[in-house]
NULUMBA-343808 format. One record per atom (N, C-alpha, C): atom name; x, y, z; residue in three letters; residue number from 1; chain. Coordinates in nm, 2 decimals, padded with zeros to 4 digits, always signed. Layout:
# NULUMBA-343808
+------+--------+--------+--------+-------+------+-------+
! lonu !   east !  north !     up ! lumti ! nuba ! titor !
+------+--------+--------+--------+-------+------+-------+
!   CA !      X !      Y !      Z !   Ala !  NUM !     A !
...
+------+--------+--------+--------+-------+------+-------+
***
This chain:
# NULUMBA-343808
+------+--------+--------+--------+-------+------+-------+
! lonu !   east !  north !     up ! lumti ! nuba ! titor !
+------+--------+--------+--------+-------+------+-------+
!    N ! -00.84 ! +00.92 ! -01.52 !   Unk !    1 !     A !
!   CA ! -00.70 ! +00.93 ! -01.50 !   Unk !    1 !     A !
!    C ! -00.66 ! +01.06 ! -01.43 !   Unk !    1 !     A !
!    N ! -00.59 ! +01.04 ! -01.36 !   Unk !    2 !     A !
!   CA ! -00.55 ! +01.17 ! -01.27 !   Unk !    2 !     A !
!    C ! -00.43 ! +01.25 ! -01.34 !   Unk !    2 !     A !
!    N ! -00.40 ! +01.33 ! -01.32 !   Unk !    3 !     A !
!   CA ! -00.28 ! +01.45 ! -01.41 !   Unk !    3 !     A !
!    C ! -00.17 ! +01.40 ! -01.34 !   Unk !    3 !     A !
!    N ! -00.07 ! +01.43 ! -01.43 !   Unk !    4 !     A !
!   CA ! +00.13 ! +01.40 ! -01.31 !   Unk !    4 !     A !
!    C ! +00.07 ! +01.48 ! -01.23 !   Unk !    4 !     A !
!    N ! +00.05 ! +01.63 ! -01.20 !   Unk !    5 !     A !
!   CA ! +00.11 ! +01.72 ! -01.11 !   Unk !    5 !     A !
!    C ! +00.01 ! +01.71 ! -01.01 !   Unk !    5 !     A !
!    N ! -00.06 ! +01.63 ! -00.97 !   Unk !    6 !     A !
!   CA ! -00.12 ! +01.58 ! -00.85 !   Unk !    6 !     A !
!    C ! -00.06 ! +01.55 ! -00.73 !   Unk !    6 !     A !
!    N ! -00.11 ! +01.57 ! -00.59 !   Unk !    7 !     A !
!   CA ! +00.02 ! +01.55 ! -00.48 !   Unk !    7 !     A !
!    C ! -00.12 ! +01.46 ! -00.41 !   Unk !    7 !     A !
!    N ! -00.05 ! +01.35 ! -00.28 !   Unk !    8 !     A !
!   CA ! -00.17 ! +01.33 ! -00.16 !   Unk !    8 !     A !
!    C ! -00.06 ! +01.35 ! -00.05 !   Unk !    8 !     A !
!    N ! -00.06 ! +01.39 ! +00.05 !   Unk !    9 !     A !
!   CA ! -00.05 ! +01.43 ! +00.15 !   Unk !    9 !     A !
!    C ! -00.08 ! +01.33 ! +00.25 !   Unk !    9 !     A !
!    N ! +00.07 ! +01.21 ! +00.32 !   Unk !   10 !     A !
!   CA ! +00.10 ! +01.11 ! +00.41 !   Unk !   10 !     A !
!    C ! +00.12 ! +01.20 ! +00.48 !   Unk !   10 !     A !
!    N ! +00.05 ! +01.13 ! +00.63 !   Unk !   11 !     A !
!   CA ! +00.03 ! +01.22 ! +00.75 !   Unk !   11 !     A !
!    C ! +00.21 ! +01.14 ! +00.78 !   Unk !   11 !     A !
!    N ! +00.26 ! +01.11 ! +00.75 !   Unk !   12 !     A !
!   CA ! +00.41 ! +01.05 ! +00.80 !   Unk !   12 !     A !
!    C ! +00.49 ! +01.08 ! +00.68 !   Unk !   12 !     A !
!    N ! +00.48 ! +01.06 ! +00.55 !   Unk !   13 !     A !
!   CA ! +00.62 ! +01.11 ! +00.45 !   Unk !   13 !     A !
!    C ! +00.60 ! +01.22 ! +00.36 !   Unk !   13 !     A !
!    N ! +00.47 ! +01.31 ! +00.42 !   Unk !   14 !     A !
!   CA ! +00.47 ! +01.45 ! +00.36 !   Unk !   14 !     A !
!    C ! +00.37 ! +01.46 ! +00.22 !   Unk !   14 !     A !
!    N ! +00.39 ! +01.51 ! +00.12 !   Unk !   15 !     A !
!   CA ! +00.34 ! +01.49 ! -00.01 !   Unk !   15 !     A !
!    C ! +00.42 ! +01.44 ! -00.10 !   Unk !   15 !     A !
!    N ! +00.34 ! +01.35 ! -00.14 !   Unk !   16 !     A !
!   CA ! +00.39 ! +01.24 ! -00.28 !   Unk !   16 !     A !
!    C ! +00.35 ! +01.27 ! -00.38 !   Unk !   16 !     A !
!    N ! +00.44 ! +01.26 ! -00.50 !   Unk !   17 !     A !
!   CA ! +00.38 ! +01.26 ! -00.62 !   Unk !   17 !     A !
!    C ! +00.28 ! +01.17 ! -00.64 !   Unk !   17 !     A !
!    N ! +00.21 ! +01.17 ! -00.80 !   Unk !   18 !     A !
!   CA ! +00.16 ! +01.07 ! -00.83 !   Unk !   18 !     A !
!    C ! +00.21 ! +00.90 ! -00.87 !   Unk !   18 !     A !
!    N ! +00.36 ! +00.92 ! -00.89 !   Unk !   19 !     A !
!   CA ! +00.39 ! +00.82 ! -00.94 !   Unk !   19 !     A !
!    C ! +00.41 ! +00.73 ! -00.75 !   Unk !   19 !     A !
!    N ! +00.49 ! +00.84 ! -00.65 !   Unk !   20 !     A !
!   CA ! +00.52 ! +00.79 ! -00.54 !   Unk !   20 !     A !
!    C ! +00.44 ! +00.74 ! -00.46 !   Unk !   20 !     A !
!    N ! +00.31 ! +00.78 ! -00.49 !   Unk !   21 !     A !
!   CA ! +00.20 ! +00.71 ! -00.41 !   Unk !   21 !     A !
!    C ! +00.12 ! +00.60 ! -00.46 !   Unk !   21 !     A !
!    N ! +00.16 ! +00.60 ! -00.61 !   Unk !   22 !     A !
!   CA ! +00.17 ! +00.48 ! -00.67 !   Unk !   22 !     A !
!    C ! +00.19 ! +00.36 ! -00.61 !   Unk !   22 !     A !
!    N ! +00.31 ! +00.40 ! -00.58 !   Unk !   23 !     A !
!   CA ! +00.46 ! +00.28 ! -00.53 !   Unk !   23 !     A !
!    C ! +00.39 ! +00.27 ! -00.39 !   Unk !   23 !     A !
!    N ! +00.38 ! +00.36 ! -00.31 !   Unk !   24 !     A !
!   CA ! +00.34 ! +00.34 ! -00.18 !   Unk !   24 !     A !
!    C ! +00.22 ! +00.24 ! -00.19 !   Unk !   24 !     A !
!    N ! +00.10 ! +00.28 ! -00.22 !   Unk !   25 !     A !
!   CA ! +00.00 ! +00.18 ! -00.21 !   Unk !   25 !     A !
!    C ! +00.05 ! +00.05 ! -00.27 !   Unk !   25 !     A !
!    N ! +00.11 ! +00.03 ! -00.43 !   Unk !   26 !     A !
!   CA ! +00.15 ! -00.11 ! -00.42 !   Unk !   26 !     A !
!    C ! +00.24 ! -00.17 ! -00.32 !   Unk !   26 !     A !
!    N ! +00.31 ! -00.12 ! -00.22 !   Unk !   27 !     A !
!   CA ! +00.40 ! -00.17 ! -00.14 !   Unk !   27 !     A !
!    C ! +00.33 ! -00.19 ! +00.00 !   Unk !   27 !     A !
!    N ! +00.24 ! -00.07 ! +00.05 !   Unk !   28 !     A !
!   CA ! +00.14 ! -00.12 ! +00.16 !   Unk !   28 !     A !
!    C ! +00.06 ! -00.21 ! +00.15 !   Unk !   28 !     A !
!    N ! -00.01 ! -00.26 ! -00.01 !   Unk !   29 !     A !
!   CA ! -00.10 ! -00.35 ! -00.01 !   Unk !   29 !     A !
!    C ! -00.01 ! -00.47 ! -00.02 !   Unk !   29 !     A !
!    N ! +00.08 ! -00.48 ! -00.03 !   Unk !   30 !     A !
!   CA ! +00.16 ! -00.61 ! -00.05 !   Unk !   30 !     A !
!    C ! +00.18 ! -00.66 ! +00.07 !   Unk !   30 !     A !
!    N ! +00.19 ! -00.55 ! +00.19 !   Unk !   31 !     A !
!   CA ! +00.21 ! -00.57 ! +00.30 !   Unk !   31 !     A !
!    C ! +00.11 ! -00.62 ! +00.33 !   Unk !   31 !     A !
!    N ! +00.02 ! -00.56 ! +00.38 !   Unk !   32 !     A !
!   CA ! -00.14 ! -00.59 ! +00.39 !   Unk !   32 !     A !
!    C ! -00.16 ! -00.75 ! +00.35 !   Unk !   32 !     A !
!    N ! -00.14 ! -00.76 ! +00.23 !   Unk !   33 !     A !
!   CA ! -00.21 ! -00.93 ! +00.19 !   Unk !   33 !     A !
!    C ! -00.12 ! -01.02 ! +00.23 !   Unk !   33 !     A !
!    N ! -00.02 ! -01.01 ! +00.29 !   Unk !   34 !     A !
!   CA ! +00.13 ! -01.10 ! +00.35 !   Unk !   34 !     A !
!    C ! +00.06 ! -01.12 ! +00.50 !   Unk !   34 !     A !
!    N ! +00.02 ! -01.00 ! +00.55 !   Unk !   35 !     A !
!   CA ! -00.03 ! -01.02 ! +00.64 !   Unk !   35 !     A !
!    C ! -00.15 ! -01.12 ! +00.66 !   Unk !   35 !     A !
!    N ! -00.26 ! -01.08 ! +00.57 !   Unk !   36 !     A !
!   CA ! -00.38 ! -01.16 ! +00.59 !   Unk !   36 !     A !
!    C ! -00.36 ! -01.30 ! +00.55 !   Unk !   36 !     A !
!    N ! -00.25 ! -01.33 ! +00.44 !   Unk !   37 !     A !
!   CA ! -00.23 ! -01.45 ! +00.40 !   Unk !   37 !     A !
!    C ! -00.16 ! -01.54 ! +00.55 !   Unk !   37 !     A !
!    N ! -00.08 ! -01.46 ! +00.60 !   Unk !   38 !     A !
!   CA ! -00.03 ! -01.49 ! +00.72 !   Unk !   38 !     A !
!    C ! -00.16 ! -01.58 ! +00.80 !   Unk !   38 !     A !
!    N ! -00.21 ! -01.50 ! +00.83 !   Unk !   39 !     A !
!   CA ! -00.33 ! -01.53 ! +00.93 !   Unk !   39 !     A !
!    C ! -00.43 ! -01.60 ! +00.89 !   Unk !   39 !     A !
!    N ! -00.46 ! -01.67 ! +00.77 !   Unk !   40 !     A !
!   CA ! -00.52 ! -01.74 ! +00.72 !   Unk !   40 !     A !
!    C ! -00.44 ! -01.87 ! +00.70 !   Unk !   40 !     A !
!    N ! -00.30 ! -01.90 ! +00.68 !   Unk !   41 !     A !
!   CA ! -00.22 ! -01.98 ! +00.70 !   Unk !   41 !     A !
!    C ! -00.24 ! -02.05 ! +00.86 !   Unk !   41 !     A !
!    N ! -00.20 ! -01.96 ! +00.95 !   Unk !   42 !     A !
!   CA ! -00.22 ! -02.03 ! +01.12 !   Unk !   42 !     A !
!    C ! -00.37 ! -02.08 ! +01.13 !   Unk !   42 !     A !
!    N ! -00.44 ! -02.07 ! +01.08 !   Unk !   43 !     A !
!   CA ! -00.59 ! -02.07 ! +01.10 !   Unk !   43 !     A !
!    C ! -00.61 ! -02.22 ! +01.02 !   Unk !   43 !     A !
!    N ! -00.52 ! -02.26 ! +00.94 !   Unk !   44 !     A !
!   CA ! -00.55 ! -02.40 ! +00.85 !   Unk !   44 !     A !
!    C ! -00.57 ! -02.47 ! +00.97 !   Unk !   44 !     A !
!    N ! -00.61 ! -02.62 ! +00.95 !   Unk !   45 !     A !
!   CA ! -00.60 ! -02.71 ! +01.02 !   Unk !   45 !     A !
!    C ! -00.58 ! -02.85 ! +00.95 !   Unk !   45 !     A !
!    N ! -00.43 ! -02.95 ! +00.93 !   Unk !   46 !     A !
!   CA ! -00.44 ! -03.04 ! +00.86 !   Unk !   46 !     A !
!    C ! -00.42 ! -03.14 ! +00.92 !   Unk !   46 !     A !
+------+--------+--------+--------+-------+------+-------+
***
C-alpha cells in the first residue's frame, strides 16, 4: 500500500495525488477497454 502523501507526475495534468491518479487510471482504463471492446465488436462476423 502506498502512503496518501505520494504524488506521480502526468506529463499533461502536472502532479496528482494519490487518490487523483486513482480516478485517472480508473477513467483511462475504461477508456482503453471501450475502445478494444469497440474493435472487437467490428471484427464480429454474423
Amino acid at each position: 500500500m502506498l502512503p496518501e502523501n505520494v504524488y506521480f507526475n502526468h506529463h499533461v495534468f502536472g502532479m496528482l495525488t494519490k487518490k487523483q491518479t486513482l480516478r485517472f487510471l480508473e477513467i483511462h482504463t475504461k477508456y482503453h477497454l471501450k475502445i478494444v471492446n469497440d474493435i472487437l465488436k467490428k471484427q464480429r462476423i454474423f
